[in-house]
N, C-alpha and C positions, 0 to 999 in steps of 0.2 A: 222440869216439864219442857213442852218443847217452845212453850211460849219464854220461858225462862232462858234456852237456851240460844233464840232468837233474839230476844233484848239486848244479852250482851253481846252476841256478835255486833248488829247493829251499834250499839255503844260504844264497843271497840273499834270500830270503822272508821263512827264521827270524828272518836279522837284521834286517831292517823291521819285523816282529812283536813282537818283543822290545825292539827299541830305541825302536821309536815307535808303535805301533799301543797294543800292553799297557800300557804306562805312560800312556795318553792314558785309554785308557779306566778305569782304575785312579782317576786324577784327577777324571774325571768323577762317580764314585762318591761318591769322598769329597768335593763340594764340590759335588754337586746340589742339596741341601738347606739349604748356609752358603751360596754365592754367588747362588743361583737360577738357572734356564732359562734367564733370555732374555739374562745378563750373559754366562754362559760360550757362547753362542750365537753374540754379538755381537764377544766378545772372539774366537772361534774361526775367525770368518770376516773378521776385521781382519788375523790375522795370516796366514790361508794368500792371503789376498789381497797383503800386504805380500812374502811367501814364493815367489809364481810371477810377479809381479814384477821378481824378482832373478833369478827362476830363468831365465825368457824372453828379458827384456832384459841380461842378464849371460851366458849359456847358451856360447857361445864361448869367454870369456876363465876360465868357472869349472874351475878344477881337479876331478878327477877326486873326492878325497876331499871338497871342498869341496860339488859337486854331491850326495853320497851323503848327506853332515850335511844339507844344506837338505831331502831327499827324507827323510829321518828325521822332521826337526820337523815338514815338513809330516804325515807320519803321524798324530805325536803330536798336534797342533793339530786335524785331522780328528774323531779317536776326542773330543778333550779339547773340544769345539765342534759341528758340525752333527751330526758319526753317528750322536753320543746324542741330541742335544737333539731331532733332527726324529723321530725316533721315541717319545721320552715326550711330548713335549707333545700332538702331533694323541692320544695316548690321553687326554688329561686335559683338554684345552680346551673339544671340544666338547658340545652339551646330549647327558643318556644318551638319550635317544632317538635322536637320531642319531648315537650316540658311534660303533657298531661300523661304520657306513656309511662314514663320512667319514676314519674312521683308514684302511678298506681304501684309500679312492680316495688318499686321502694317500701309503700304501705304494705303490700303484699305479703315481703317479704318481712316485716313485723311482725305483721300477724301470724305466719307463716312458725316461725319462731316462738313463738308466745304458746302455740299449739305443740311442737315440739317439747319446750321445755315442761308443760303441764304432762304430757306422754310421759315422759322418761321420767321427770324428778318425780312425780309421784308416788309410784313405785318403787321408788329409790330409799327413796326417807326410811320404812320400814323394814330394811334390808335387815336381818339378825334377831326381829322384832319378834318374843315371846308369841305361840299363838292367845289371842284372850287380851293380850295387854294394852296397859290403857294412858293416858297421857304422854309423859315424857319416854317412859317407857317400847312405849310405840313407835315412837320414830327416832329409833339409835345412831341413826346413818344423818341425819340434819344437817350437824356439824360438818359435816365432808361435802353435803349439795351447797354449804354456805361458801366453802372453800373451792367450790367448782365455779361459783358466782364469781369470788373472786378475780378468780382467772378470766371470766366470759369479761369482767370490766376490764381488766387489764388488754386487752387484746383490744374492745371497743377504744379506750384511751389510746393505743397504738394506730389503729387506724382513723383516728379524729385528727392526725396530724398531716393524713391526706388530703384532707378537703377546702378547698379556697375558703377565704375570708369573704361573704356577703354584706356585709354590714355597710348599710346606707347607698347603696348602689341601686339603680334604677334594674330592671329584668332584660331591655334592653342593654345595657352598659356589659351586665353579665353575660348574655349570648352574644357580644362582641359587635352588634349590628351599632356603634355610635364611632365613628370617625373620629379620631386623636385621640383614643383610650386603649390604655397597654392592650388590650386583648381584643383588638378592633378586627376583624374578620370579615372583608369584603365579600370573599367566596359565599362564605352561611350566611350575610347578610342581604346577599343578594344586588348588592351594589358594583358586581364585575360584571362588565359586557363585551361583545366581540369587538376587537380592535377594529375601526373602519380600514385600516392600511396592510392588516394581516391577518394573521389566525391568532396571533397572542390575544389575548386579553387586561383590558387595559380597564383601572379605577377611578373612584373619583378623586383621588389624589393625581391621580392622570391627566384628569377632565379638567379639575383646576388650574393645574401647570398649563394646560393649553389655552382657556382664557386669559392667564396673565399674559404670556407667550403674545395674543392676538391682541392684548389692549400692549402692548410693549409699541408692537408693530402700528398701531395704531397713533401714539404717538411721534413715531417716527417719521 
């Protein structure tokens, strides 16, 4: 019935939420701060790439329970890896003036994807698929959208090794606007003004060499 056929999707939900979605993101919490952004990022897209894989090129021979454990970790490793990290970092990376711009087009361009992959793989799955046919039957081609997954983490793990390290940095420190920190950017920060004596422009590392400069003179 279709009430029958609702319960257990429902049921089956709980248990992926519970077993691996919750506990990923739980982990994530506790270990954004000790491991950093871009390790659990790195490590999160190692392993659901290692995960579909197995799942793809194994996908025939895997047991029933066996399939449902690798669909769990992958849960866990998701939440504990990209879910979190793609959404806190585009909020912390970029300069605050563009901070609120670039996080949308960053969301966007999630969602963007998400749409995408429902278009194409949907269709995809049943590729070769008897007409009438029903279960596993139905979706012949699975195995090969598992092994296109694959590839999509492998590429994300590839490009996680572009992205700075956030972890415990203030938003100013990250857009460069704090004085004595490697990425200190007087231009963006707005701390460069026209030199009184020319056109150059001159900072507050400027400004301070001139007060020492005038207490030198000062006590001379």
């Amino acid at each position: 019935t279709v009430y029958e056929t609702y319960y257990k999707t429902a049921v089956g939900n709980l248990i992926l939420v519970c077993a691996g979605a919750l506990p990923g993101y739980w982990a994530s919490v506790a270990l954004l701060d000790i491991w950093g952004r871009k390790p659990i990022q790195i490590m999160g897209f190692s392993m659901l790439t290692a995960l579909f894989i197995v799942i793809g090129f194994a996908y025939d021979k895997l047991p029933t329970n066996g399939l449902l454990a690798l669909y769990v970790l992958a849960q866990f490793f998701f939440n504990f890896g990209p879910n979190t990290t793609t959404f806190i970092v585009p909020g912390e990376v970029f300069p605050t003036r563009y901070r609120s711009t670039s996080h949308g087009i960053s969301a966007a361009s999630g969602k963007v994807g998400a749409i995408i992959a429902q278009v194409v793989f949907g269709p995809l799955k049943s590729i070769g698929a008897p007409p009438g046919a029903t279960g596993a039957a139905a979706t012949p081609w699975i195995d090969h959208i598992m092994q296109i997954f694959a590839l999509v983490m492998l590429l994300g793990l590839a490009v996680s090794f572009l992205i700075p390290e956030t972890k415990r940095k203030t938003l100013e420190e990250l857009a460069g606007e704090v004085p004595g920190t490697a990425n200190y950017d007087p231009h963006s920060a707005g701390h460069a003004t026209p030199h009184p004596d020319s056109e150059k422009e001159y900072t507050m590392a400027d400004d301070q060499a001139k007060k020492a400069a005038q207490k030198d003179a000062e006590k001379l």
